[in-house]
KETITI-593963 format. One record per residue (C-alpha): residue number from 1; x, y, z. Coordinates in steps of 0.25 Angstrom, whole numbers. Layout:
BEGIN
(site NUM (X Y Z))
...
***
This chain:
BEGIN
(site 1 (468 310 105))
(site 2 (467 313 119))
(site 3 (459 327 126))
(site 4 (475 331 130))
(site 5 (481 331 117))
(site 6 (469 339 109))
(site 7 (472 350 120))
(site 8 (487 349 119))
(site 9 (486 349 104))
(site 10 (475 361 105))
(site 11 (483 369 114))
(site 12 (497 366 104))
(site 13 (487 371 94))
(site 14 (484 384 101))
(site 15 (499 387 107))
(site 16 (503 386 90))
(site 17 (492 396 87))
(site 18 (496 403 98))
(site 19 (511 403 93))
(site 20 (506 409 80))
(site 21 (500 418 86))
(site 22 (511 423 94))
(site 23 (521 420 83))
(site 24 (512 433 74))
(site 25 (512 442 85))
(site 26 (527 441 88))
(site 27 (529 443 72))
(site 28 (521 456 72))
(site 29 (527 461 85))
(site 30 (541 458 78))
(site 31 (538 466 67))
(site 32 (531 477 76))
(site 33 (545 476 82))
(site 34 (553 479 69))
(site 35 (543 492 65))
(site 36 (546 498 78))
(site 37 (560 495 79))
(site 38 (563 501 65))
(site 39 (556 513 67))
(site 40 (560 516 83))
(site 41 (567 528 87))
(site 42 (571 522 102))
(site 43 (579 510 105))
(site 44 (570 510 117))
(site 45 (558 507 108))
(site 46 (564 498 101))
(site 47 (569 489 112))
(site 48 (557 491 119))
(site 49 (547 487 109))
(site 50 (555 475 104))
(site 51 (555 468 118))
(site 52 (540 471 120))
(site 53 (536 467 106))
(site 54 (547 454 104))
(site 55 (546 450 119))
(site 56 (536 454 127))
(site 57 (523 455 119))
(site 58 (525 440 114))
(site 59 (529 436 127))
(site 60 (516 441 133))
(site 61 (508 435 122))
(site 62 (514 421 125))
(site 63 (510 421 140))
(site 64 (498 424 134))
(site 65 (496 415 126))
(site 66 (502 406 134))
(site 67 (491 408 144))
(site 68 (481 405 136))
(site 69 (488 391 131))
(site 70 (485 389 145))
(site 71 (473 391 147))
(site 72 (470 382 137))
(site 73 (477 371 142))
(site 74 (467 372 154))
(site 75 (475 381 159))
(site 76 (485 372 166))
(site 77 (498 367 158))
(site 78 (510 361 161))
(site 79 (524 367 159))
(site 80 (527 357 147))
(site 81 (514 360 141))
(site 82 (517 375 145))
(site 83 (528 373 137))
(site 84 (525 366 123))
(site 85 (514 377 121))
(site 86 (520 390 125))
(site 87 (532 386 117))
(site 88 (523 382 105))
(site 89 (518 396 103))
(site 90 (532 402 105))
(site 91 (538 393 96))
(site 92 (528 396 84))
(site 93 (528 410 90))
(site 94 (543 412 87))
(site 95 (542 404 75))
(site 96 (535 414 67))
(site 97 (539 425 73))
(site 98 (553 422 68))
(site 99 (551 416 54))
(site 100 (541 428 54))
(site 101 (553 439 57))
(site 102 (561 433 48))
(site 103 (553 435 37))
(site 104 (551 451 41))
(site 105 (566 449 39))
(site 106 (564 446 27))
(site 107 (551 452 19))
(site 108 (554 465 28))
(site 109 (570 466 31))
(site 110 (569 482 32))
(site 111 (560 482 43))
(site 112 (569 473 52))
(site 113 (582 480 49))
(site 114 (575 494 50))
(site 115 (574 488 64))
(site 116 (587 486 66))
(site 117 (591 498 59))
(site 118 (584 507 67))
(site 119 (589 498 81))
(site 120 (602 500 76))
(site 121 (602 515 77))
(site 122 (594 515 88))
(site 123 (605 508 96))
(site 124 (617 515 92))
(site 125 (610 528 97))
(site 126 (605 521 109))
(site 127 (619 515 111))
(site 128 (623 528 109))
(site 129 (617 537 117))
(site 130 (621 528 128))
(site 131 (635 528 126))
(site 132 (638 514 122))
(site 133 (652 512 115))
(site 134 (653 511 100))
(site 135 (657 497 103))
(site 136 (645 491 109))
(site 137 (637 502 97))
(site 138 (643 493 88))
(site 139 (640 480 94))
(site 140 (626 483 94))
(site 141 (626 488 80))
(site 142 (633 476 75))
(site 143 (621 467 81))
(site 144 (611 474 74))
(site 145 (617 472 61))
(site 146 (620 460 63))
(site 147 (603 459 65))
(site 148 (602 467 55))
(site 149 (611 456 45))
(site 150 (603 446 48))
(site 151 (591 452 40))
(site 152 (596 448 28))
(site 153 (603 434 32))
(site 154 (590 427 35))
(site 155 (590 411 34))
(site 156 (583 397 37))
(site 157 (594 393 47))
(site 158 (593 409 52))
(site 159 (578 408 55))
(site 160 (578 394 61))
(site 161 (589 398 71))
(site 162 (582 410 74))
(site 163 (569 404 77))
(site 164 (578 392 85))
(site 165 (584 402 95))
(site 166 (570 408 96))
(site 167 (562 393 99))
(site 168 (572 392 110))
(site 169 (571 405 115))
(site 170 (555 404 116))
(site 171 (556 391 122))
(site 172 (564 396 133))
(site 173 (550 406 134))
(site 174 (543 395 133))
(site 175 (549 388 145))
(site 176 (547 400 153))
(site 177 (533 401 150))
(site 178 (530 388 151))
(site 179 (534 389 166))
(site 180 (527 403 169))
(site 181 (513 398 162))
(site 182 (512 383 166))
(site 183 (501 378 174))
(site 184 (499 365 181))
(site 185 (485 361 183))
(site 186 (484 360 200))
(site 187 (481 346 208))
(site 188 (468 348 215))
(site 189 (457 340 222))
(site 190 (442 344 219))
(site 191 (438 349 232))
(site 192 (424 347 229))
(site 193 (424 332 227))
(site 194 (421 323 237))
(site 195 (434 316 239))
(site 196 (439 329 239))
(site 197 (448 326 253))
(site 198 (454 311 253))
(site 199 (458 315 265))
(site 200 (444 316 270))
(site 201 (439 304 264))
(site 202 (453 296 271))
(site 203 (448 303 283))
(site 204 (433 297 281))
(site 205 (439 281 277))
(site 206 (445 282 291))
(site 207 (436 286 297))
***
């Protein structure tokens, strides 16, 4: 086996590790989520730590981690090599991260619809104080339940179609990443050699 493919296969190794990794924390920071949403008292706060805890935190952890793929690729990668690995630690990232909510789901179905519970009142006050019409009250109400339904409907083909929609969704990130983080290793002449100018020595043959 060639020098290449032991690198390649070492740095697959470490983007999975990686992909476990970041599949754990987004799992703890999914249940972080739900404690606080069933125990908020703003829909501010709500909102607020959902985006930061679901989105942003485990975004900034993949440029992270992503860097440090990187730099141990020698610090220069392609966009397709980009690619494969950044998408390998989302993939496993996601994976677990999904089969591990649904079995919160499951073991711990009264956390989860606490939070939907208490997301639930918190938006009809919201909606509300703002003036919103019944109609559009109902409408957000009816979603929710609809949320909180699926609680107790869990299945095989509900899973694997959930965690379908997510590979695609992350593979679009990946994409995306793979474009801001790539690296092409630059064309240059050692300047310290002594053929360092063929022009020079073109130059001397002439002359």
């Amino acid at each position: 086996m060639s020098s290449v493919s032991v690198e390649t296969s070492n740095l697959k190794k470490q983007a999975a590790i990686y992909g476990i990794i970041l599949g754990i924390i987004s799992f703890v920071l999914g249940i972080v989520t739900l404690v606080i949403g069933a125990n908020a008292t703003g829909l501010m706060t709500v909102s607020f730590v959902s985006i930061l805890l679901v989105y942003i935190v485990p975004l900034v952890i993949t440029c992270f981690l992503a860097v440090r793929l990187r730099r141990q690729a020698g610090g220069y990668w392609d966009f397709r090599t980009a690619l494969s690995h950044i998408f390998i630690v989302l993939a496993i990232s996601v994976t677990l991260s999904t089969i591990g909510s649904k079995i919160v789901s499951r073991v711990m179905p009264t956390l989860e619809e606490r939070a939907i519970d208490n997301m639930m009142n918190l938006s009809i006050e919201s909606l509300e104080s703002m003036g919103f019409p019944d109609e559009q009250i109902d409408a957000t109400v009816e979603q929710l339940e609809v949320q909180k339904e699926g609680l107790y409907t869990f299945s095989l083909a509900n899973l694997i179609q959930a965690l379908a929609i997510s590979l695609i969704m992350y593979f679009i990130l990946a994409l995306i990443l793979a474009a801001i983080f790539k690296k092409e290793q630059p064309i240059f002449v050692d300047s310290t050699a002594e053929n360092a100018h063929p022009w020079r020595d073109s130059q001397d043959a002439n002359n």
